[in-house]
C-alpha positions, -999 to +999 in steps of 0.1 A: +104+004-605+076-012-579+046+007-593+029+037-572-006+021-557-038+040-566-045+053-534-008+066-530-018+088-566-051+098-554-034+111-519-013+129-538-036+145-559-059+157-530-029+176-510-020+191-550-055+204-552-056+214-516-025+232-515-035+252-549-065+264-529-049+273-503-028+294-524-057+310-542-072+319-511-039+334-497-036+353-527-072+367-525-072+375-487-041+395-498-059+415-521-086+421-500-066+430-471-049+456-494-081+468-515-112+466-494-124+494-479-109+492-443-143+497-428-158+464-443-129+442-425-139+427-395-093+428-387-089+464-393-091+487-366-123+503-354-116+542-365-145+570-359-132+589-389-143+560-411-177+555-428-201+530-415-193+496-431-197+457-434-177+449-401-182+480-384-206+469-359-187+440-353-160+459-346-177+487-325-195+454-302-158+443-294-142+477-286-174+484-262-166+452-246-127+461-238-122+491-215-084+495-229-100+492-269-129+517-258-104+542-252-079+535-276-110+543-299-119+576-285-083+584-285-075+579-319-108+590-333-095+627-315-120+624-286-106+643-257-121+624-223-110+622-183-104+594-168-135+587-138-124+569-111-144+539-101-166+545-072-181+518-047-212+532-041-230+496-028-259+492-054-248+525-071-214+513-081-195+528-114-174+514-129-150+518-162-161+554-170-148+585-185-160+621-190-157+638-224-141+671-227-139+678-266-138+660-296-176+647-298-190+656-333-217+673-305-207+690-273-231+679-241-246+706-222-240+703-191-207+695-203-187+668-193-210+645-175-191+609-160-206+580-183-190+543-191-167+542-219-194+524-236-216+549-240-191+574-242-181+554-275-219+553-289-224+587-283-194+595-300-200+572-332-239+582-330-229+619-330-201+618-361-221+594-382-262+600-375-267+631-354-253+657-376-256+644-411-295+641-402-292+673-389-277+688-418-304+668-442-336+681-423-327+711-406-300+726-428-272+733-405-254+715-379-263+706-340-242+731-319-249+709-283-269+687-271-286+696-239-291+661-216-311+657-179-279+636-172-262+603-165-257+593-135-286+592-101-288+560-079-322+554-088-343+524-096-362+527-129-389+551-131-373+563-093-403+534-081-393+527-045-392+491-054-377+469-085-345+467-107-321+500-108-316+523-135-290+519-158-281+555-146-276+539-112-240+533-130-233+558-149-245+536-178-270+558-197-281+592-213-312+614-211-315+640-238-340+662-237-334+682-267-306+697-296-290+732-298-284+743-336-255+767-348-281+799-354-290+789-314-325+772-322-333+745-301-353+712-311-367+698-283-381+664-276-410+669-253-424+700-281-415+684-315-411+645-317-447+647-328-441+670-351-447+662-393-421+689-400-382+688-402-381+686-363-398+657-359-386+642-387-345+649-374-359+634-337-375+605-356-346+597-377-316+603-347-336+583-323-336+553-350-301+557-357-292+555-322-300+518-321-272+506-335-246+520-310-267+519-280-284+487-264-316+500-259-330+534-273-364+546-255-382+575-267-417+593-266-432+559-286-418+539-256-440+555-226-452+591-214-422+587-188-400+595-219-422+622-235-395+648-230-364+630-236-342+601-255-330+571-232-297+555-244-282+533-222-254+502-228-274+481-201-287+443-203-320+448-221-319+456-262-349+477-272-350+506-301-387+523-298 
């Protein structure tokens, strides 16, 4: 028998040892798949009704990006919305938006005001998973509403007659102004973000966890123009202050 060359044995070696970790790794993305909390993997599906984990951002960043996703989302995580026609309104346009009619962890007051699906989904996220557990924590019950100066006015920023427009010039951002409780008290921006007691500390800690499912979060630290009220748009610019 014409002996096997060196190289032939090494060959074969490599594609033994390649192929057994191949199967390892098979074997151990099958037990994560099955074991790992759902939340933490970037393949599972974005769900409301799960905690905040490892791949959730990842995930929430690709279901704001897809109109159809965005909405499977909201449907699945029980959120009860309208579809907004899109309206060509010249430098005012909407486009891709919604209004919510139940289902938010947090009613809006005036209810039911047209936003983009992407912000739509962060309030929705923001409301389950910051707004009422901080609420809860610091003010010892839950928010009953939020009470918003609204989304939409075709407007350039800070209504100057000149410069860039408003991200609420699409529908693309949300200005509250202050937080309804169950017992019917009512923390307000503009009278308590300064505030050293529970009030400011739920306004501090719900504007900070808005950045994650916003793209930019402006608040009485920002500018005197947001003294009464929290910004959170899904525009171009990413800024939490």
């Amino acid at each position: 028998m014409k002996p096997v060359p060196p190289e032939a044995l090494a060959l074969s070696a490599l594609w033994a040892t390649l192929l057994d970790w191949t199967f390892a790794g098979l074997l151990l993305l099958i037990a994560v798949d099955r074991w790992a909390p759902p939340e933490d993997l970037p393949w599972k599906p974005l769900r409301l009704d799960q905690p905040v984990g490892l791949a959730t951002q990842v995930k929430f960043a690709r279901a704001a990006a897809d109109p159809e996703l965005c909405r499977k989302v909201l449907s699945e995580g029980e959120v009860a919305f309208v579809e907004e026609p899109d309206r060509d309104l010249g430098e005012c346009a909407t486009r891709n938006t919604v209004r919510i009619r139940d289902g938010a962890a947090a009613p809006l007051s005036p209810a039911a005001p047209v936003v983009t699906c992407p912000v739509a989904l962060g309030y929705a996220f923001w409301s389950r998973h910051v707004l009422q557990p901080a609420a809860r924590q610091e003010l010892g019950q839950p928010i009953a509403r939020v009470e918003h100066y609204g989304t939409y006015a075709c407007r350039n920023v800070y209504g100057r007659s000149e410069g860039r427009r408003s991200e609420h010039a699409f529908a693309n951002a949300l200005d509250v102004a202050a937080f309804r409780t169950a017992s019917g008290e009512q923390v307000s921006v503009l009278r308590d973000f300064r505030s050293e007691g529970p009030r400011g500390r739920f306004l501090r800690r719900v504007r900070d966890g808005a950045c994650p499912w916003f793209r930019a979060v402006l608040s009485p630290d920002y500018n005197a123009a947001h003294r009464d009220h929290l910004h959170l748009d899904f525009g171009r610019y990413a800024v939490c202050r």
